[in-house]
N, C-alpha and C positions, 0 to 999 in steps of 0.2 A: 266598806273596809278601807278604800282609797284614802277617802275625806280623813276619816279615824286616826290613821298610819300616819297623816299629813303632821292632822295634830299636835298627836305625840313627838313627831319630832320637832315641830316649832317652839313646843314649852319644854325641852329635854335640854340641860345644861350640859355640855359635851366640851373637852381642852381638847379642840385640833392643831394635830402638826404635820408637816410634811415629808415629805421623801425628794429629795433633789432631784431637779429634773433638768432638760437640756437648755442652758444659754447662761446669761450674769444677770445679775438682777440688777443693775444697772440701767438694764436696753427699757426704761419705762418713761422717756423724757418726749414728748411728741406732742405735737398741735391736735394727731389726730385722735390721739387717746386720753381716757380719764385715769387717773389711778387712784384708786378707792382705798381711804382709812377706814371708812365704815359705811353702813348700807343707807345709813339716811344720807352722806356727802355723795354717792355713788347716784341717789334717787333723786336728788336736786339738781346735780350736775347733768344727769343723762337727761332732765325733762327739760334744762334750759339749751343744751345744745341739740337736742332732739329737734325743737322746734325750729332754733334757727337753720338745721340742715334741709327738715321738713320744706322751709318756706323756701329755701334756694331750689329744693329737686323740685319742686311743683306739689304734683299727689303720689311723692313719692313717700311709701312709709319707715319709720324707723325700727330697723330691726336690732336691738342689742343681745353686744356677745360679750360676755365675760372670759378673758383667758387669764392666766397666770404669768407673770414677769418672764417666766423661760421660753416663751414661745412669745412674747409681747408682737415683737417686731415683726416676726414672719407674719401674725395676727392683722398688724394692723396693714404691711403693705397688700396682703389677699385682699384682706377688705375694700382700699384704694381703688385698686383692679376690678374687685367684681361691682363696685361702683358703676364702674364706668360702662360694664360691658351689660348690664341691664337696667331695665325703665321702672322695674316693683317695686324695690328698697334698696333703702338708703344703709348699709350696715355700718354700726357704730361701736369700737371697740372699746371697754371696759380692761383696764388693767388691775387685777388684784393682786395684793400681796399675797406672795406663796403661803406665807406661814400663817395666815388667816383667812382665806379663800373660803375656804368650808365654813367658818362661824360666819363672817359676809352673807355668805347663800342661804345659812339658816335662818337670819335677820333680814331678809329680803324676802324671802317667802312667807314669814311674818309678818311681814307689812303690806304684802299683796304688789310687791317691787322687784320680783326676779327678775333677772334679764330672760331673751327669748330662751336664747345658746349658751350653754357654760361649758367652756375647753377645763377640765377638773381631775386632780390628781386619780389614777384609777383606782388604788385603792379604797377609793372613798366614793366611788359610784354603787356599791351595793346597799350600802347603808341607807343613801338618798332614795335611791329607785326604789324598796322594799317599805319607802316610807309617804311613798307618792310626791317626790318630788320633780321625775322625769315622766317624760309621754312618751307611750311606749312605739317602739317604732321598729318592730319586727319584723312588718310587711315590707315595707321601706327597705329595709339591712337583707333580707331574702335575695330581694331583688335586684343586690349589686352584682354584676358581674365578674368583680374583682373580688368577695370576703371572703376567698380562704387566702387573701392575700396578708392578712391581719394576722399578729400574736395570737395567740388559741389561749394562751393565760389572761392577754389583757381584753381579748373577745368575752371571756367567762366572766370576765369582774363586771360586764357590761352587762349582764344578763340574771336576771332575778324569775326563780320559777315559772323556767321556760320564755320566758318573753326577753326580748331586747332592747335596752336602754340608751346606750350609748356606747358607741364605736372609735376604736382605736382613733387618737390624733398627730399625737408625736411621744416613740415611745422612747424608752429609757433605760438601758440595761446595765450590768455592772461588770466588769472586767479588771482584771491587775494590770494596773500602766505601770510602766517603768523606767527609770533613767540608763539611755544607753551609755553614756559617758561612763557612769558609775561602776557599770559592766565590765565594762573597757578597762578601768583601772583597776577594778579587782579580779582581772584576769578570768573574767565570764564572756561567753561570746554570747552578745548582745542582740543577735537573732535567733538564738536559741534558749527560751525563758524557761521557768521551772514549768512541768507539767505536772507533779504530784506533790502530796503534799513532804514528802522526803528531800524533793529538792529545794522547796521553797526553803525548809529549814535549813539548808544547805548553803543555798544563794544568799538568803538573810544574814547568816553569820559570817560568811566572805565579807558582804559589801560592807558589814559593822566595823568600824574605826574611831578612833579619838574624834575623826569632825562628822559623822554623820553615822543613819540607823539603817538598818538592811528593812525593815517593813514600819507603817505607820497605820493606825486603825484608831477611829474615833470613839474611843470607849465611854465617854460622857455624850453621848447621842444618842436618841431613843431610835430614830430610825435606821440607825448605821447597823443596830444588828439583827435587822430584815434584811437592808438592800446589800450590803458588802458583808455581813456573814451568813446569815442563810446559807447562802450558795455551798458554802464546805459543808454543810451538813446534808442538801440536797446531792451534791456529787460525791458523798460518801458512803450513799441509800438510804440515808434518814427521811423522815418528812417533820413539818413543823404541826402543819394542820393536817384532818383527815378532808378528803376531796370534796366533803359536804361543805368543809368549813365548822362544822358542829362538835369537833375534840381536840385538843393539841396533841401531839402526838411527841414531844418534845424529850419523853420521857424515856427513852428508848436506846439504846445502847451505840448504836452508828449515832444516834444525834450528840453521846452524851462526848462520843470521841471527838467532834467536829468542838466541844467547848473547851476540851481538856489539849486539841490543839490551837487554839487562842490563849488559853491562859497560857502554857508552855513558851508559845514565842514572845509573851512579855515577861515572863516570873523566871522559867528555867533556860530560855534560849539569852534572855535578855539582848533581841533584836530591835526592840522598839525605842522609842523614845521613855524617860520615865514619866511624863506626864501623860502618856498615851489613853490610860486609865479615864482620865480626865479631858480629855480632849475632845473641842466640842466638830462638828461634821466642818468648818471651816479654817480651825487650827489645824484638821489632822491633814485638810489640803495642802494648808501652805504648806505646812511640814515638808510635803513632797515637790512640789513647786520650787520650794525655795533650796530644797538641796541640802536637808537636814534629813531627810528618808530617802532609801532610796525606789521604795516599794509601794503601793496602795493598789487598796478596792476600790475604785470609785467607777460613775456613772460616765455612759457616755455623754452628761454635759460639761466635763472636766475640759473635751476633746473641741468642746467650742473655745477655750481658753487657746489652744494650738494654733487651729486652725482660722481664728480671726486676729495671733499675733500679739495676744494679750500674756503669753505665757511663753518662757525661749527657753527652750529645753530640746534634746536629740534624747525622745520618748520611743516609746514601743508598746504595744497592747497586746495581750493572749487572754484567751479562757483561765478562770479562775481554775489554781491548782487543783486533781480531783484525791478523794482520797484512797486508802488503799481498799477500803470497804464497799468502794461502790466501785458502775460499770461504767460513768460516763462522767462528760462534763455538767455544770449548771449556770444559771446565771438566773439573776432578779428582773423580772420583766416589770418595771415602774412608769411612771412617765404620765402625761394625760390622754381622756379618752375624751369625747365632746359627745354633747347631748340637747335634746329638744328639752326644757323644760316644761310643765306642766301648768304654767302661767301663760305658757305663750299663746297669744291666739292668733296664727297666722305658722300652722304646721308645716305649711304646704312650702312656702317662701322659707321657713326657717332649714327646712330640711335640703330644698338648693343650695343654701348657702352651705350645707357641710357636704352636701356635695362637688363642691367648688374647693372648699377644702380638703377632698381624700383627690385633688385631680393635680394632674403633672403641674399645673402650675403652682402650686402652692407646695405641695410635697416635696416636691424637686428644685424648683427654683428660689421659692424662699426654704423649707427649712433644711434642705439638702444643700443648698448653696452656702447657709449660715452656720453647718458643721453641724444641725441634729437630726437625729433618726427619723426617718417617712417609716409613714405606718403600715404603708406596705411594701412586701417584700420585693415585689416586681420595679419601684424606682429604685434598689439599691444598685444598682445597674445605671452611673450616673457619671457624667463628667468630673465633677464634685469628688464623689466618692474615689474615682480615681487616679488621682493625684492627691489620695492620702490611702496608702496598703493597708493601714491597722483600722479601715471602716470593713472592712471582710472580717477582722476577730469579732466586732460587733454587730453583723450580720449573721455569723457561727452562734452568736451568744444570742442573739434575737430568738436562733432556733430553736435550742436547748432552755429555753429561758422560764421561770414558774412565777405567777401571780400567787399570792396566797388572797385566798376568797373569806371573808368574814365578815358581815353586819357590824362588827365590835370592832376591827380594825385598829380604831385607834385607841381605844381602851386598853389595848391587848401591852400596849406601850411601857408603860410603870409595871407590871411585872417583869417583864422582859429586862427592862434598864435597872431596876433596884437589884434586883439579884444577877444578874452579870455582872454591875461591879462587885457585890460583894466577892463572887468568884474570883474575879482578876484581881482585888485585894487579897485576896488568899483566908477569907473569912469562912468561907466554905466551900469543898468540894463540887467539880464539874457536876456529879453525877445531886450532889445537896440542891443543887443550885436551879440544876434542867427539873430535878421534880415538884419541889416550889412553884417556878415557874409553870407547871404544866397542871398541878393544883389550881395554884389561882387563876390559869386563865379560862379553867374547864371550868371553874367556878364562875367567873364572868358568863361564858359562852351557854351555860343551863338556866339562866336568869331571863 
């Protein structure tokens, strides 16, 4: 059934795309890394620098690790390190590009060229592992003494009937940042954010003026409305999917309010930018960065732009507003999880090294020191973290926070994006729009 599953998904045509995760996609310039346009430049390059590393360690062997641009850096100085601090392998980091990471990996297990280790967006480890792309590594994961230190939604996307695939690496969650200046001059006090969704609309139309917009939302983004709207629908009592993953559940009256208030703060509050509609997950950034919003959903890899100085702003973070329908708060658990691949042959060495990677030194000192979320919750208790206060709203939201679980994942995309804008266009109604949506993706998900 393994073999089978493998198959099927090597000759399956599949558009993957991403969900933002922590860092700039920038940090991929390095002596010690490759960065992969595709699987065949990835598989010549890894076998010519394999060797020459091979012949300098001795009989040491090459273990390759694929991560993604947002974790590049932390990736490759771990690797550095655990170079040096053992005699078995030699680890060679592989940098992919975020937005095509997944079709890479399916063109590499295609050609009998995966790397050992793939650091990989987590919503896109069920698909893989269900397809026999990972080795399972259950025994392994039991036997950590720290796993209930891990997100419990991104522990679940890691895990395919009953067995364990791949474990949290650096997560990713979504939060309202905001500009406290903004605050300040529209007579908000600036350490006291909205908490419901009453005041967002509230806060929103203060900060609105001739030069700038009280909220900003990336409405031409497939994934912006998983990772930064979800959540209002989650912290309103809605759900999106049922806990199997096997119905949407979109269709439903708490989720259809969470649509009818996003159309509202662009059509009727007119809080946004007018391009918002259209705005892809990059514009609706700068939008806030540059001081043209004063409001956004984004991921805690926004919070690397802060804290490495790339970005000058007197910001603030809270939990996404909740709504009046639900009991609590929510937040998007995103980000990558890392796994043994099912080509690797050398389980034993490849699985040190991720445990090298779930260890203070790597957690803590690279991606806790470079401003993104350790994957477990015991290093958020860090030098780092404390001398910046809005990493606790992202430790709050860690806790509160839901993976949605689906094989279909990315499929699920084009329904989602086609008919929320028509909504936000005002083509058809919130409640037109969530049952559409909720059609074709049950329609997807029975296939």
């Amino acid at each position: 059934m393994k073999k089978r599953n493998l198959a099927v998904l090597l000759t399956m045509g599949m558009a993957f795309s991403m969900l933002a995760g922590c860092g700039s996609s920038s940090q991929t310039d390095s002596a010690s890394d490759t960065t992969s346009g595709s699987a065949a430049e990835s598989a010549a390059e890894t076998e010519a620098e394999s060797a020459s590393d091979e012949e300098a360690a001795g009989e040491k062997k090459t273990l390759t690790v694929w991560v993604r641009e947002s974790t590049a850096e932390a990736a490759k100085s771990a690797a550095e390190k655990y170079n040096q601090i053992q005699d078995a392998v030699n680890v060679e980091v592989v940098v992919q590009v975020s937005s095509s990471v997944a079709e890479q990996f399916t063109l590499a297990l295609a050609a009998g060229e995966a790397p050992d280790v793939i650091s990989l967006d987590c919503t896109k480890v069920p698909y893989f592992a269900a397809n026999g792309a990972f080795t399972d590594i259950s025994d392994r994961y039991e036997a950590l003494e720290y796993k209930d230190q891990f997100s419990e939604g991104m522990m679940k996307s890691g895990q395919v009937d009953g067995k364990t695939y791949a474990v949290p690496f650096s997560p990713d969650v979504s939060v309202l940042l905001y500009n406290k200046d903004h605050y300040t001059e529209a007579g908000l006090d600036p350490e006291d954010p909205p908490e419901t969704w009453d005041e967002l609309i509230e806060y929103s139309q203060k900060l609105t003026n001739g030069d700038r917009y009280g909220y900003v939302y990336a409405g031409g983004h497939n994934s912006a409305y998983l990772f930064t709207f979800m959540p209002y629908v989650w912290n309103n009592g809605g759900e999106f999917l049922s806990e199997d993953g096997k119905q949407c559940l979109l269709n439903e009256e708490k989720a259809i309010e969470a649509v009818q208030l996003l159309s509202d703060m662009i059509n009727v509050y007119k809080v946004t930018p007018p391009s918002t509609i259209s705005y892809s997950w990059g514009e609706a950034q700068d939008a806030f960065l540059t001081g043209q919003a004063s409001q956004i959903v984004l991921g805690s890899a926004a919070i690397y732009n802060f804290v490495n100085g790339t970005a000058d702003m007197n910001w603030g973070a809270c939990l996404i507003p909740k709504g009046p329908s639900g009991s609590g708060y929510a937040s998007f658990s995103g980000g990558d999880s890392i796994g043994i691949t099912s080509q690797c042959e050398d389980v034993e060495e490849a699985w040190k090294f991720i445990e090298y990677a779930l260890s203070e030194d790597v957690q803590v000192e690279e991606l806790a020191k470079g401003g993104c979320l350790p994957a477990r919750k015991d290093f958020f208790d860090n030098e780092y973290f404390d001398a910046t206060p809005q990493y606790e709203v992202l430790k709050e939201a860690l806790e509160v926070s839901h993976t949605p679980y689906s094989l279909k994942y990315d499929e699920m995309y084009t329904p989602i994006l086609d008919n929320m804008q028509r909504c936000l266009n005002q083509e058809v109604t919130p409640e037109e729009a969530v049952n559409t949506i909720t059609e074709q993706i049950n329609a997807l998900l029975a296939e």
